[in-house]
Backbone as JSON, one array per atom type, in Angstrom:
{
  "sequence": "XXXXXXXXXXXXXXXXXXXXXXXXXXXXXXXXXXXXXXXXXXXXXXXXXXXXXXXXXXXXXXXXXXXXXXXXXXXXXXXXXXXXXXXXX",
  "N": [[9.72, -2.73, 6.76], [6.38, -3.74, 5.64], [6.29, -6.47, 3.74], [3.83, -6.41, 2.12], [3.03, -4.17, 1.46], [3.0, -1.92, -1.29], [4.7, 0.44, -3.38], [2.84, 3.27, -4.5], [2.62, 5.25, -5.99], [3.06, 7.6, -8.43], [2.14, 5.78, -11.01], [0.18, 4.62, -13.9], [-3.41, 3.75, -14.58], [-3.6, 6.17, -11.89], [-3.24, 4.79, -8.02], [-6.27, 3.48, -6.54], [-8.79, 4.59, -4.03], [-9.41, 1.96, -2.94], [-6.77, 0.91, -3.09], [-4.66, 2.6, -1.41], [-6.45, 2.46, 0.94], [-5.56, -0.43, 1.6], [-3.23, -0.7, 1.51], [-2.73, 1.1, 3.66], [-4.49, -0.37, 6.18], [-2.53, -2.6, 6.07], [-0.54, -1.29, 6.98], [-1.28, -0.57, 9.58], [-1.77, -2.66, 10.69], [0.53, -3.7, 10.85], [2.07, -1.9, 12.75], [0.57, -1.84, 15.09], [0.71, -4.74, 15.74], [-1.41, -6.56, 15.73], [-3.11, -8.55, 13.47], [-6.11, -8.18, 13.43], [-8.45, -6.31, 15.57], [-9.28, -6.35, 18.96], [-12.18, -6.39, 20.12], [-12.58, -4.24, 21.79], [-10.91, -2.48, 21.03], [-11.53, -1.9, 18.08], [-13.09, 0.4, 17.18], [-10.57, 2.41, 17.39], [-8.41, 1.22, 16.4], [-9.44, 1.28, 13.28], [-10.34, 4.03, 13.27], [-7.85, 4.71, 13.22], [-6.9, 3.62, 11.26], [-8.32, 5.06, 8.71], [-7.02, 7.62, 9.08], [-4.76, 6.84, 8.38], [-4.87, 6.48, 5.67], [-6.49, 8.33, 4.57], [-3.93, 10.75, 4.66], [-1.96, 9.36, 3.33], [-3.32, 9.76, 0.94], [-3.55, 12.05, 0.63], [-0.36, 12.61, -0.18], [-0.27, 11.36, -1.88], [-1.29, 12.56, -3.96], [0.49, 14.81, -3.86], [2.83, 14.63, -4.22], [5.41, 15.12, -6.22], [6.86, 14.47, -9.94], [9.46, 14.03, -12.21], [9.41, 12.0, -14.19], [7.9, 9.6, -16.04], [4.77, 8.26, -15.91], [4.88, 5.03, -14.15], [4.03, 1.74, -15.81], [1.39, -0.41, -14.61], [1.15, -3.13, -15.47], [3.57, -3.95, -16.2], [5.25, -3.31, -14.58], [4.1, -5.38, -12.48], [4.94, -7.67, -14.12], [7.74, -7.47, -13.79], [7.91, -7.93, -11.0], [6.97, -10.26, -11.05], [9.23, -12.04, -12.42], [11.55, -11.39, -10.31], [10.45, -12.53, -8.87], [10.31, -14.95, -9.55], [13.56, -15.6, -9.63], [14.23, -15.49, -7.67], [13.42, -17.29, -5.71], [13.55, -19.52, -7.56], [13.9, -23.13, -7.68]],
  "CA": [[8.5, -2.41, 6.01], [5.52, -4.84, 5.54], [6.19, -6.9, 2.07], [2.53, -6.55, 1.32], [2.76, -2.62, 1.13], [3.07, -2.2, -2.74], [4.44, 1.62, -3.83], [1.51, 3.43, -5.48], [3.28, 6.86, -6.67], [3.41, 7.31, -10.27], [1.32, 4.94, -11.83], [-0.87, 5.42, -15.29], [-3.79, 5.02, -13.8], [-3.06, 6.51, -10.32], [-3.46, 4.12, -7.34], [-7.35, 3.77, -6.35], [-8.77, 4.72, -2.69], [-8.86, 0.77, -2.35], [-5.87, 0.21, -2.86], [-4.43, 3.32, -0.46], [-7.07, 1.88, 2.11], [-5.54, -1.6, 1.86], [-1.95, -0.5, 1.96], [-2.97, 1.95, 5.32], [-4.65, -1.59, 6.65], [-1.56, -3.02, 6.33], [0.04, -0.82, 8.06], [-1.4, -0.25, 10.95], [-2.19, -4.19, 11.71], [1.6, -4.07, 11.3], [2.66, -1.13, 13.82], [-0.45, -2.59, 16.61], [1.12, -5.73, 16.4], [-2.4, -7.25, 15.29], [-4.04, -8.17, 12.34], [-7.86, -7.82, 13.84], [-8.53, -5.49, 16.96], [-10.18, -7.41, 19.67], [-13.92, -5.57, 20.1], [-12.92, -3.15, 22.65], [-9.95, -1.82, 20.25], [-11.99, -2.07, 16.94], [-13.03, 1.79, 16.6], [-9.55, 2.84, 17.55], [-8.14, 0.55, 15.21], [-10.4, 1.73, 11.9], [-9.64, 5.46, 12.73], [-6.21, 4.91, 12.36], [-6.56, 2.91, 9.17], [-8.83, 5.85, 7.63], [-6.33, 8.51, 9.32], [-3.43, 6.62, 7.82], [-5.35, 6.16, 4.72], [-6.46, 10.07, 4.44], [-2.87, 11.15, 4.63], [-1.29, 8.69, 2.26], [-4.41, 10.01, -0.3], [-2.79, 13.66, 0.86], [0.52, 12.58, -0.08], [0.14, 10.75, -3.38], [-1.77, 13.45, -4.8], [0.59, 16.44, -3.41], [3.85, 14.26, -4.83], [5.72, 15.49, -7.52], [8.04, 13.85, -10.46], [9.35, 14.46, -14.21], [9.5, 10.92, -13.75], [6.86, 9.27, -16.8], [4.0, 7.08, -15.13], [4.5, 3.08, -14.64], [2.59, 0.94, -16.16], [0.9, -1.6, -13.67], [1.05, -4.62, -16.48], [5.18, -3.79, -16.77], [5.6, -3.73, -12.68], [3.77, -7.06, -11.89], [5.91, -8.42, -15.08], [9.02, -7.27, -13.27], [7.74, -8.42, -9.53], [6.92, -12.18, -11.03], [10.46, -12.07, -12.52], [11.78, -11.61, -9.91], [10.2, -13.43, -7.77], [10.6, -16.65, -10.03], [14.93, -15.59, -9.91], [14.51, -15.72, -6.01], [12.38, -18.68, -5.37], [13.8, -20.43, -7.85], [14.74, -24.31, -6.84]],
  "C": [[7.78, -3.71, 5.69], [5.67, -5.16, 4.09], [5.08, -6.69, 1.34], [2.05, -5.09, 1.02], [3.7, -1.94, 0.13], [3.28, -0.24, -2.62], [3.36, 1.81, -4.69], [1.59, 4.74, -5.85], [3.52, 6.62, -8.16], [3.35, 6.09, -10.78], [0.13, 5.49, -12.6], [-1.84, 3.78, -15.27], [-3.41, 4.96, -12.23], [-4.07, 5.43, -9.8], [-5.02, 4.43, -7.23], [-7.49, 4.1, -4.46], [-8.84, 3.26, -1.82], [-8.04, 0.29, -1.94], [-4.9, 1.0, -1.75], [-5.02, 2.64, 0.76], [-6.57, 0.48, 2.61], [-3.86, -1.38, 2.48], [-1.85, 0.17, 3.98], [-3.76, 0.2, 6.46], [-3.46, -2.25, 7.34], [-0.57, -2.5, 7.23], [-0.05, -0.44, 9.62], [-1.86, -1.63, 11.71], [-0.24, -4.21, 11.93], [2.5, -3.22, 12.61], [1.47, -1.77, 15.26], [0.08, -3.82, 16.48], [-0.3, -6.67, 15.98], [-3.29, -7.26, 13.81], [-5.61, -8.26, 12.48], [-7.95, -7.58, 15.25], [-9.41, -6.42, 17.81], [-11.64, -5.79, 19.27], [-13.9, -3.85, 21.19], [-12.03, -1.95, 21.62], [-10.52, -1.26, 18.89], [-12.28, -0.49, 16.5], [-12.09, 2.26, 16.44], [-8.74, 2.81, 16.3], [-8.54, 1.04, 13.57], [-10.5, 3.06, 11.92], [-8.37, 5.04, 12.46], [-5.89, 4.34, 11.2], [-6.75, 3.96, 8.13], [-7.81, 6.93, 8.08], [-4.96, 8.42, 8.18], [-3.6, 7.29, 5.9], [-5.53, 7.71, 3.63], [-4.95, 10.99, 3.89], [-2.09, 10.6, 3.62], [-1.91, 9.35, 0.98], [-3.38, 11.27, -0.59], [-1.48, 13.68, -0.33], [0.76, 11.93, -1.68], [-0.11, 12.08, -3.87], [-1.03, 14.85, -4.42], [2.15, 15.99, -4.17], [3.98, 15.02, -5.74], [7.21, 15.04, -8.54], [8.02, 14.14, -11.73], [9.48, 13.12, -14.28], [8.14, 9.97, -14.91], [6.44, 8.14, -15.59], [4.59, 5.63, -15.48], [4.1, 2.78, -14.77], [2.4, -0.16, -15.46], [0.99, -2.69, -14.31], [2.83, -4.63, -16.6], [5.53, -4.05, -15.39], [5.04, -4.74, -12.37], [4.52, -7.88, -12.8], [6.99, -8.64, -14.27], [8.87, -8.18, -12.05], [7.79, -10.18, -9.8], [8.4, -12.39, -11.51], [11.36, -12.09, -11.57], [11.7, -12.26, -8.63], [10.58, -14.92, -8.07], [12.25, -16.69, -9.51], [14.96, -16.27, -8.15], [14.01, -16.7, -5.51], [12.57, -19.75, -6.39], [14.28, -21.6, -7.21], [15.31, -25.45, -7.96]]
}
């Protein structure tokens, strides 16, 4: 899985269509093998981002958890934590 594709399920407030659109980005420069389509690829490319993108939207919003929302200021706390433990030198 691409490090730069951030869960976005149960969060207070729910993920935005940016940030779905950026995650689906990510993913599909990482399954083509490219991160920018040459010119002939470029439509191809940008349906399957909004296809991906569409479906992920589908998929947050069809989820279901008794699970209380995370708070986005408590999960980037956690992520720099442990990022400092692991990158420490």
């Amino acid at each position: 899985m691409c490090r730069n594709i951030r869960p976005l399920h149960n969060f207070d407030p729910p993920a935005t269509r940016d940030e779905v659109h950026s995650a689906a980005l990510q993913y599909v420069r990482k399954i083509s093998g490219c991160t920018k389509p040459s010119r002939v690829n470029v439509e191809v490319f940008d349906r399957a981002v909004e296809a991906v993108a569409d479906a992920s939207l589908r998929l947050l919003d069809e989820l279901v958890t008794a699970a209380p929302p995370k708070d986005r200021e408590v999960e980037a706390a956690k992520a720099r934590e442990r990022s400092a433990a692991r990158f420490a030198t």
